[in-house]
PyMOL Python script that loads the backbone (N, CA, C, O; Angstrom):
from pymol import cmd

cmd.read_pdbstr("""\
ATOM      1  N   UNK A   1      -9.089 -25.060 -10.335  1.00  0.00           N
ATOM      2  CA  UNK A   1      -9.775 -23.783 -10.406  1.00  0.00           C
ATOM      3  C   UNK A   1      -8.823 -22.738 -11.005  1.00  0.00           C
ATOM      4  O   UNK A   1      -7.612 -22.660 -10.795  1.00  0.00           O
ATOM      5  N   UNK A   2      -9.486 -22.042 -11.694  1.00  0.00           N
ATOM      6  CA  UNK A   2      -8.133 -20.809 -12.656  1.00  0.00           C
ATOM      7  C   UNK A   2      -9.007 -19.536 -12.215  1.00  0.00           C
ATOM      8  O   UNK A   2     -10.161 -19.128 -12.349  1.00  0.00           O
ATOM      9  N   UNK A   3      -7.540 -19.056 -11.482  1.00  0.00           N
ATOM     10  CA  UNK A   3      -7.482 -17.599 -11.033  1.00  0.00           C
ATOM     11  C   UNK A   3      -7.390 -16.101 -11.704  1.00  0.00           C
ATOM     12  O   UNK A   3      -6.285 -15.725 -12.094  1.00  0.00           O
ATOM     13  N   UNK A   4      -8.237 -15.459 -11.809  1.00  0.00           N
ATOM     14  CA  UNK A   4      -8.504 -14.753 -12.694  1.00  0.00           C
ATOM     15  C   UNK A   4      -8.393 -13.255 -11.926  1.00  0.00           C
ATOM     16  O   UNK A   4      -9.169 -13.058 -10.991  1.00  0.00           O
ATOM     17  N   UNK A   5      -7.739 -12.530 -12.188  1.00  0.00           N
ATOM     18  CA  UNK A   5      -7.314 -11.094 -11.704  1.00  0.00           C
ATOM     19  C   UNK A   5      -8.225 -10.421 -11.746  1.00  0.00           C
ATOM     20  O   UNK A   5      -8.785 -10.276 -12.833  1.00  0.00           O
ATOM     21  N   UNK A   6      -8.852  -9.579 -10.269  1.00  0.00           N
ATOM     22  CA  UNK A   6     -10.281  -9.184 -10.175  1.00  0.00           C
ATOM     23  C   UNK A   6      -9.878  -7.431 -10.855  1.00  0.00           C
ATOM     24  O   UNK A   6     -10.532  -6.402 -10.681  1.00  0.00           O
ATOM     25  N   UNK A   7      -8.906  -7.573 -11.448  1.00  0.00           N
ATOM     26  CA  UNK A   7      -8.624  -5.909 -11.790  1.00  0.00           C
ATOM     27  C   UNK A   7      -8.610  -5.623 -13.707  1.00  0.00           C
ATOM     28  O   UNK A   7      -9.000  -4.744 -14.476  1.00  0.00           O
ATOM     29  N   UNK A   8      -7.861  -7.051 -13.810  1.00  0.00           N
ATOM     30  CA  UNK A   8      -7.353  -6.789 -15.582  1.00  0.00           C
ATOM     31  C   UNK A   8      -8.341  -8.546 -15.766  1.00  0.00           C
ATOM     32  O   UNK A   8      -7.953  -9.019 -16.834  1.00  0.00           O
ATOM     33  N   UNK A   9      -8.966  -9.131 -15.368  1.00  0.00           N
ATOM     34  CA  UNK A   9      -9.551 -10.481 -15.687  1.00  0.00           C
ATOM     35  C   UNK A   9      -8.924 -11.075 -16.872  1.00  0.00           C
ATOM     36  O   UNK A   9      -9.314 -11.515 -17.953  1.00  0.00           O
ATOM     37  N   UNK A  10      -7.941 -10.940 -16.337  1.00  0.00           N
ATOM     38  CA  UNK A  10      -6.499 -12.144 -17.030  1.00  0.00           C
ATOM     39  C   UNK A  10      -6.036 -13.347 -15.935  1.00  0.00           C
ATOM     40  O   UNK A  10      -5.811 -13.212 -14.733  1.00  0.00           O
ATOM     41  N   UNK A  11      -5.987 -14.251 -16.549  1.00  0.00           N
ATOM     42  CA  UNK A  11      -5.763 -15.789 -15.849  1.00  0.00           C
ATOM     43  C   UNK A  11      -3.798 -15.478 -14.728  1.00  0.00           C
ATOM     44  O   UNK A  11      -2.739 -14.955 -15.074  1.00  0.00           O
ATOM     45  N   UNK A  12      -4.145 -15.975 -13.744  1.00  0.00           N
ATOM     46  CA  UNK A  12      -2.799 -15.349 -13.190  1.00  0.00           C
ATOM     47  C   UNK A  12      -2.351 -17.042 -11.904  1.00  0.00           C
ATOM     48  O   UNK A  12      -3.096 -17.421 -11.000  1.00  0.00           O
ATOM     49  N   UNK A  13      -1.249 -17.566 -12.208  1.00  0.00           N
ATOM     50  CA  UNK A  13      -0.433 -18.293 -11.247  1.00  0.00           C
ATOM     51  C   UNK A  13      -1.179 -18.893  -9.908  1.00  0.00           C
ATOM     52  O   UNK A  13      -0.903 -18.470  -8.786  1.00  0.00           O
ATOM     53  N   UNK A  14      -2.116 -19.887 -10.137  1.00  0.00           N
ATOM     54  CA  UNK A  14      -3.089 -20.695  -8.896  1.00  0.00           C
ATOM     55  C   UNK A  14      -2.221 -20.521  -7.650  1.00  0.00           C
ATOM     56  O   UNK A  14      -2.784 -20.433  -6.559  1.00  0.00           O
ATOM     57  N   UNK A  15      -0.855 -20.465  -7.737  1.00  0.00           N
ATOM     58  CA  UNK A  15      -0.358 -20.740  -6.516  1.00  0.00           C
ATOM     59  C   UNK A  15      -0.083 -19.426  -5.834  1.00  0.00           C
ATOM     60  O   UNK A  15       0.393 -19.406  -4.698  1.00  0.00           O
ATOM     61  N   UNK A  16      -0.418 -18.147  -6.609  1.00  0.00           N
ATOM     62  CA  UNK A  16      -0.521 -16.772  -6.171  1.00  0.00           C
ATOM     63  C   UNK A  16      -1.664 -16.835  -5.300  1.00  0.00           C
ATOM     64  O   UNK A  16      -1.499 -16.424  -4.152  1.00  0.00           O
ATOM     65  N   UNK A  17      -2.913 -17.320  -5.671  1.00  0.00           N
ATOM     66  CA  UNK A  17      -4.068 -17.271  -5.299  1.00  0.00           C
ATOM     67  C   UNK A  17      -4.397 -17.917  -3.941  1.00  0.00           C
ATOM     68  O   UNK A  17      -5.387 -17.528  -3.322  1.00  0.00           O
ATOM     69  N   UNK A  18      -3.591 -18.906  -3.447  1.00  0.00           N
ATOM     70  CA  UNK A  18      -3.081 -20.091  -2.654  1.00  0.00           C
ATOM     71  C   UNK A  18      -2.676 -18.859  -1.348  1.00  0.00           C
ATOM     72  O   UNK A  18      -3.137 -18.823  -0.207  1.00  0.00           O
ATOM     73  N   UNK A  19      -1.852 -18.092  -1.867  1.00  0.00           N
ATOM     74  CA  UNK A  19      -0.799 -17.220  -0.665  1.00  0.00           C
ATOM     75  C   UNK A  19      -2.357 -15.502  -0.414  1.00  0.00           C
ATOM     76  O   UNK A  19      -2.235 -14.452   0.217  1.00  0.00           O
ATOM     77  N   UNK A  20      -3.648 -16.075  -1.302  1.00  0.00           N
ATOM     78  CA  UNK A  20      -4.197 -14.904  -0.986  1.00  0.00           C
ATOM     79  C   UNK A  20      -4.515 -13.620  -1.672  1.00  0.00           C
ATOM     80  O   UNK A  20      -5.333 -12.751  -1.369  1.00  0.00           O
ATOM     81  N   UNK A  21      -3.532 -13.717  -2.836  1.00  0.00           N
ATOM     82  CA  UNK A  21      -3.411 -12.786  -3.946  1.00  0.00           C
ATOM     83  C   UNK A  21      -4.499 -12.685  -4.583  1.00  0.00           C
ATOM     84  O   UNK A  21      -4.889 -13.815  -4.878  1.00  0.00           O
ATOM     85  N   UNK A  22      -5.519 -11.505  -5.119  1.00  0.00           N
ATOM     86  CA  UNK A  22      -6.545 -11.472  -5.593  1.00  0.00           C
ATOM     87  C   UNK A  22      -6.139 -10.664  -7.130  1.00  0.00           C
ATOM     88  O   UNK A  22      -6.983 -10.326  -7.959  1.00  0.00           O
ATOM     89  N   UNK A  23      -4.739 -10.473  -7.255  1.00  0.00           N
ATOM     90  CA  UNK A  23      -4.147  -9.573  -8.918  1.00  0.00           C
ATOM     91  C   UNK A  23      -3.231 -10.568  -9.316  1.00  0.00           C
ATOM     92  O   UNK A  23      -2.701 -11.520  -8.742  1.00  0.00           O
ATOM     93  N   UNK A  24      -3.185 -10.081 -10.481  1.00  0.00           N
ATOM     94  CA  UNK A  24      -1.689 -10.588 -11.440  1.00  0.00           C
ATOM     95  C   UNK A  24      -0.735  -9.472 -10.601  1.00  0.00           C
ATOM     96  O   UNK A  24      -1.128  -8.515  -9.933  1.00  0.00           O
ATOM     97  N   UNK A  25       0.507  -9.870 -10.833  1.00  0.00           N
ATOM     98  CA  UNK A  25       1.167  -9.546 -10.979  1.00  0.00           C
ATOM     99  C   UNK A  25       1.663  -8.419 -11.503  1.00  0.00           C
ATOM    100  O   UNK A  25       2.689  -8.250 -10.844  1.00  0.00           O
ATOM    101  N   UNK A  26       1.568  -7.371 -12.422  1.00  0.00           N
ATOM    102  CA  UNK A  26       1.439  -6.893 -12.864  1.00  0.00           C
ATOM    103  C   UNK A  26       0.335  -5.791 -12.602  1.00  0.00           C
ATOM    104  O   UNK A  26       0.364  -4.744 -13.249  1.00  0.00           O
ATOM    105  N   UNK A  27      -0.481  -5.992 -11.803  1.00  0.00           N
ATOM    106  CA  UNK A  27      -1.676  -5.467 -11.395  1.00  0.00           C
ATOM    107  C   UNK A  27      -1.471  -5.073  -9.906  1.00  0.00           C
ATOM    108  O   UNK A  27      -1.994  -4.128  -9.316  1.00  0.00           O
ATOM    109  N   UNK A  28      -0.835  -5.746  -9.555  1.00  0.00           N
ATOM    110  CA  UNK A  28      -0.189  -5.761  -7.973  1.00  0.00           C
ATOM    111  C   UNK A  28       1.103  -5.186  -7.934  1.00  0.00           C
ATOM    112  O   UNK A  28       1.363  -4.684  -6.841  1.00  0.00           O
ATOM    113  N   UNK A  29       1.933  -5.109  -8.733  1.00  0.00           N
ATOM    114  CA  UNK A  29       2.454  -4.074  -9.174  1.00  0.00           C
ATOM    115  C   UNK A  29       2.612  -2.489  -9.125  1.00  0.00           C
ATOM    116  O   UNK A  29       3.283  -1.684  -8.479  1.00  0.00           O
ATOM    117  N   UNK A  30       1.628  -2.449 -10.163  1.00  0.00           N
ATOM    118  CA  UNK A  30       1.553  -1.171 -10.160  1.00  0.00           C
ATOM    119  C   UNK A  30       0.421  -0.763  -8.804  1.00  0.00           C
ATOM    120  O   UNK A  30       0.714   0.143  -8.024  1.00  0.00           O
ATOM    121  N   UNK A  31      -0.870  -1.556  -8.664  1.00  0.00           N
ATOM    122  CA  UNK A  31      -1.354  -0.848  -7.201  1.00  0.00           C
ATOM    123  C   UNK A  31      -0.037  -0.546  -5.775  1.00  0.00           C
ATOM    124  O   UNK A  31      -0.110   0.368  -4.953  1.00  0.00           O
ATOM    125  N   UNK A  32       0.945  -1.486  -5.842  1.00  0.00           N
ATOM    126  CA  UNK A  32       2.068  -1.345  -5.044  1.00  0.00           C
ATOM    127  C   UNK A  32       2.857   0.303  -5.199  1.00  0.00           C
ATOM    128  O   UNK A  32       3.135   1.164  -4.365  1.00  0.00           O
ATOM    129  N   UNK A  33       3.064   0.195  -6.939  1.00  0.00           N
ATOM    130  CA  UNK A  33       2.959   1.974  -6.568  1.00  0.00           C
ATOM    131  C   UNK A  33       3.265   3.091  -6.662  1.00  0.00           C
ATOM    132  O   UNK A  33       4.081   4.011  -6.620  1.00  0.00           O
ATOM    133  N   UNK A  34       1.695   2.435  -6.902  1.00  0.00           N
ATOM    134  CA  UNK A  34       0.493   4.089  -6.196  1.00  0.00           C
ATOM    135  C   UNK A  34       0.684   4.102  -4.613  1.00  0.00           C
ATOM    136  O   UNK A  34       0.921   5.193  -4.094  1.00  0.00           O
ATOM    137  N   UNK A  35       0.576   2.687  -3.612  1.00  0.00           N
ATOM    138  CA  UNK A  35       0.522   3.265  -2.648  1.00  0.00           C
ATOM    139  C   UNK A  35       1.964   3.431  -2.016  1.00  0.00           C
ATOM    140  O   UNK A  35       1.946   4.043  -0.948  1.00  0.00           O
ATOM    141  N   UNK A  36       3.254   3.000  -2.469  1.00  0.00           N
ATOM    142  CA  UNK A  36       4.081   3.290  -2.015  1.00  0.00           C
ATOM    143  C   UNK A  36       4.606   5.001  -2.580  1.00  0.00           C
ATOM    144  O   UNK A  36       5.605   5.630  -2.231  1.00  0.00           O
ATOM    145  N   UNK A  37       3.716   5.325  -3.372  1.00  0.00           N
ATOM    146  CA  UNK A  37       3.635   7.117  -3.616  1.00  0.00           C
ATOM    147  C   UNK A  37       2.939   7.837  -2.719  1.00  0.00           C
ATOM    148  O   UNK A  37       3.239   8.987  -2.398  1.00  0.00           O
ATOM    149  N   UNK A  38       1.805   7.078  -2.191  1.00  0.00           N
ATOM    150  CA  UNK A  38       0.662   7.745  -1.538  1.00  0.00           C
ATOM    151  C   UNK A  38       1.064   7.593  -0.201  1.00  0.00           C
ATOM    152  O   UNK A  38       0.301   7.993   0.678  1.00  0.00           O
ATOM    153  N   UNK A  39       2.601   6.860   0.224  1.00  0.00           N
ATOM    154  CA  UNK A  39       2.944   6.696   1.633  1.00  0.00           C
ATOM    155  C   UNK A  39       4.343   7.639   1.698  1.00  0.00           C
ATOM    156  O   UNK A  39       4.761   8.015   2.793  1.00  0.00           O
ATOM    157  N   UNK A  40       4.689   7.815   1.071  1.00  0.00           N
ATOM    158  CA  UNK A  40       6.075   8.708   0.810  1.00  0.00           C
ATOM    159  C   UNK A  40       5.523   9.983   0.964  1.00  0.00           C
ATOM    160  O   UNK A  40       6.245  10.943   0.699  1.00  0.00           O
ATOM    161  N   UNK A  41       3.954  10.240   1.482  1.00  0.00           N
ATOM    162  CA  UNK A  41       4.082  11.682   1.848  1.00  0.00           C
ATOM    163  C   UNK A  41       3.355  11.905   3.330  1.00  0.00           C
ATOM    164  O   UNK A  41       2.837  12.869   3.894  1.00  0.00           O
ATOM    165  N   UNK A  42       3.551  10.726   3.612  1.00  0.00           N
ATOM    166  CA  UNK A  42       2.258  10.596   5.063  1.00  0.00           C
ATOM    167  C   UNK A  42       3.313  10.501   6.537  1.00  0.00           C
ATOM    168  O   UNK A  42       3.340   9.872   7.595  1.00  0.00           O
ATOM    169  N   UNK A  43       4.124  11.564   5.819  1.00  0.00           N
ATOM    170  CA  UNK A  43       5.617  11.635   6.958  1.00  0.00           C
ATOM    171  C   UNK A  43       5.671  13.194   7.640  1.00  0.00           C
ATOM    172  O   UNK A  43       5.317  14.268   7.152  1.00  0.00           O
ATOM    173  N   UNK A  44       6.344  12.831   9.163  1.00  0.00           N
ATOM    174  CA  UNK A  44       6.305  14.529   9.443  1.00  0.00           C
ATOM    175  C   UNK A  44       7.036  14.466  10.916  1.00  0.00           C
ATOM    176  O   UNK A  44       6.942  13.423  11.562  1.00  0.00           O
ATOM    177  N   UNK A  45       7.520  15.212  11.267  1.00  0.00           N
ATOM    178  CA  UNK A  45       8.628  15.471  12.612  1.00  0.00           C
ATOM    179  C   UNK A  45       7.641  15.026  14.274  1.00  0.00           C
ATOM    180  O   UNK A  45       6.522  15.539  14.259  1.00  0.00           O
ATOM    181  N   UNK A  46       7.815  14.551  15.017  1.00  0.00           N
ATOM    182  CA  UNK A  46       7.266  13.848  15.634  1.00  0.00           C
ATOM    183  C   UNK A  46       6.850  14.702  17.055  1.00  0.00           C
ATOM    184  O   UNK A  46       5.981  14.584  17.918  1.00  0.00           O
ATOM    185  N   UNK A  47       7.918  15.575  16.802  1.00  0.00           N
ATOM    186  CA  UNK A  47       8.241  16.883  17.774  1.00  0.00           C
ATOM    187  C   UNK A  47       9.554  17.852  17.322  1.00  0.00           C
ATOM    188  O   UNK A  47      10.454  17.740  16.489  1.00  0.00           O
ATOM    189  N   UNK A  48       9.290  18.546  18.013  1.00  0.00           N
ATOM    190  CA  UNK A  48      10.385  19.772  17.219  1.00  0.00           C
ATOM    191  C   UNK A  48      11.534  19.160  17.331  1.00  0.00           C
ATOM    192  O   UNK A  48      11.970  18.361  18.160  1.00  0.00           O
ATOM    193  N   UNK A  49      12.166  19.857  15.960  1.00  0.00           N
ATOM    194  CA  UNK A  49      13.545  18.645  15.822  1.00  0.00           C
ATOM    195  C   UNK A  49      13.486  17.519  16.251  1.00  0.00           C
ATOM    196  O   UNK A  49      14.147  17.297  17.265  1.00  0.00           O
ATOM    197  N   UNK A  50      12.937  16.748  15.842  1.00  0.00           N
ATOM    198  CA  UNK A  50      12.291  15.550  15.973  1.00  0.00           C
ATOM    199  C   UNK A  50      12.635  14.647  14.622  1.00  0.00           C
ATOM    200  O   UNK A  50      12.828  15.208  13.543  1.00  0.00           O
ATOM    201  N   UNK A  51      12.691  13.361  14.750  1.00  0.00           N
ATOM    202  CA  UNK A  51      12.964  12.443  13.618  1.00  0.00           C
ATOM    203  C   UNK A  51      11.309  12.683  12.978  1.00  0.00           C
ATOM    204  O   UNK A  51      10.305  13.129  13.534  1.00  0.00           O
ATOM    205  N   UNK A  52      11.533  12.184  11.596  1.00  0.00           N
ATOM    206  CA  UNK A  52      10.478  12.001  10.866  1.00  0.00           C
ATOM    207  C   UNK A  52       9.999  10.885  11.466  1.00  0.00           C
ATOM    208  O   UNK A  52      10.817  10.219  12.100  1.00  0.00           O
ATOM    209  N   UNK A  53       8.514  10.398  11.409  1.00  0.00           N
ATOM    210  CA  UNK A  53       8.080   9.331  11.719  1.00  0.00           C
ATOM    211  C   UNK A  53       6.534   8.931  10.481  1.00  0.00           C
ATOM    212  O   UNK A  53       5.982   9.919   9.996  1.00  0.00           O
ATOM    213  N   UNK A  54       6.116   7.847  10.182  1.00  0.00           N
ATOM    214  CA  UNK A  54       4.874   7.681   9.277  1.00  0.00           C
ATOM    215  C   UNK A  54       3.948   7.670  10.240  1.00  0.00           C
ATOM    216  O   UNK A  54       3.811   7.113  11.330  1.00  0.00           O
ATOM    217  N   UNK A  55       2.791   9.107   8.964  1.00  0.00           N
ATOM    218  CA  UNK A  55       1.712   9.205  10.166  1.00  0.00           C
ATOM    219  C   UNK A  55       0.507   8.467   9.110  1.00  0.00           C
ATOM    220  O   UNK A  55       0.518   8.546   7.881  1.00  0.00           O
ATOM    221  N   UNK A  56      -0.419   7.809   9.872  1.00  0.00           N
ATOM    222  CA  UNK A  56      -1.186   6.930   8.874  1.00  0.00           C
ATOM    223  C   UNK A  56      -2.379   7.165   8.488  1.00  0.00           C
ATOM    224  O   UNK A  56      -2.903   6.575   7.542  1.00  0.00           O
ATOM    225  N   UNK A  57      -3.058   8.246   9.331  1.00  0.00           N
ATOM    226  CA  UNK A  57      -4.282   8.099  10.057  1.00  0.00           C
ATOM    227  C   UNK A  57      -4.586  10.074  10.424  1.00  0.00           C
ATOM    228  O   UNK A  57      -3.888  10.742  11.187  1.00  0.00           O
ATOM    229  N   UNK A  58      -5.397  10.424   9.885  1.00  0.00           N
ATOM    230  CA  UNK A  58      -5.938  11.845   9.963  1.00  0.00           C
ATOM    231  C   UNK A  58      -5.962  12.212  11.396  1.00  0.00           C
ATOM    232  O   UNK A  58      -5.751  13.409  11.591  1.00  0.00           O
ATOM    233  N   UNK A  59      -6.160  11.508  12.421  1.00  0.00           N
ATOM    234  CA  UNK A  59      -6.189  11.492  13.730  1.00  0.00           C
ATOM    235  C   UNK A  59      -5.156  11.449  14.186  1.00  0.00           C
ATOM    236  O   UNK A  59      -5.120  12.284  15.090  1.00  0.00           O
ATOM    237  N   UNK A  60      -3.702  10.647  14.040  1.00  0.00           N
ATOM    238  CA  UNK A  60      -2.145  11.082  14.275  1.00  0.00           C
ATOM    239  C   UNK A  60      -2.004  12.496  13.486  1.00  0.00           C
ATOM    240  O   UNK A  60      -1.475  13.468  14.026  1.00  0.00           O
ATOM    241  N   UNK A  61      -2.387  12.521  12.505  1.00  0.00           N
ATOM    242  CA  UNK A  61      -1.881  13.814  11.951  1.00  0.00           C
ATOM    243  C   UNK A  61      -2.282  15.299  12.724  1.00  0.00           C
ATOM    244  O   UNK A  61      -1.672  16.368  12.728  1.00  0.00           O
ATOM    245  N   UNK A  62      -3.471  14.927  13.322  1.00  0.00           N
ATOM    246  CA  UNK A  62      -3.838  16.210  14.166  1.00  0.00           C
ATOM    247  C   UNK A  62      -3.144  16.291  15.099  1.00  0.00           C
ATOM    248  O   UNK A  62      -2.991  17.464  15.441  1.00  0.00           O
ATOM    249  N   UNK A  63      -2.324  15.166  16.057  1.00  0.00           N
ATOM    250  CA  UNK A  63      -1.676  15.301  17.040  1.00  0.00           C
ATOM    251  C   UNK A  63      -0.154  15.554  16.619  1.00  0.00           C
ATOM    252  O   UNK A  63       0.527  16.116  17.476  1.00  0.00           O
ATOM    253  N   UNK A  64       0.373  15.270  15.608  1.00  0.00           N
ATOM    254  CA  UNK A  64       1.559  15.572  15.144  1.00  0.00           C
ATOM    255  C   UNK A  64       2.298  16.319  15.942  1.00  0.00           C
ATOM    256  O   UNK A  64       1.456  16.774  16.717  1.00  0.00           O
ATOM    257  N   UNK A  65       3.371  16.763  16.274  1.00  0.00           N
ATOM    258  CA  UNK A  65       3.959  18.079  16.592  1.00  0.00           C
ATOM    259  C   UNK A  65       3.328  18.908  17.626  1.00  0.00           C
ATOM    260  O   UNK A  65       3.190  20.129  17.549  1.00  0.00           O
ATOM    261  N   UNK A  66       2.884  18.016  18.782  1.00  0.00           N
ATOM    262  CA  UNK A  66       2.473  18.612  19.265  1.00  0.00           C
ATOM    263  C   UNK A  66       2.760  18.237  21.230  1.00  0.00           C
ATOM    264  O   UNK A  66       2.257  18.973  22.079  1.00  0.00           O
TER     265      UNK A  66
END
""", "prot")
cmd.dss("prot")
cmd.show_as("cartoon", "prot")
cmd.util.cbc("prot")
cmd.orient("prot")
């Protein structure tokens, strides 16, 4: 069976597909990041003077700092 990248439908490594992978390489890639951009801002003090911690979820974020 030949695995075909549901993003760029270019033929991509059967044994990627095996571990679950639904992109090339290249496609997985760059979605990697966007979201490792889109997680580099989902940070914030946990309590005053407080370590930063990742908040994930609109619902931690309301409780933040608090």
């Amino acid at each position: 069976m030949v695995a075909i990248c549901v993003e760029c439908w270019e033929e991509y490594n059967p044994k990627r597909r095996e571990l679950g992978y639904r992109t090339c390489l290249e496609c997985g890639a760059a979605n990697a990041r966007l979201e490792k951009a889109r997680k580099a801002k989902c940070s914030a003090p946990a309590y005053n003077k407080g370590a930063y911690q990742y908040v994930g979820s609109v619902q931690a974020a309301r409780s933040v700092g608090r």
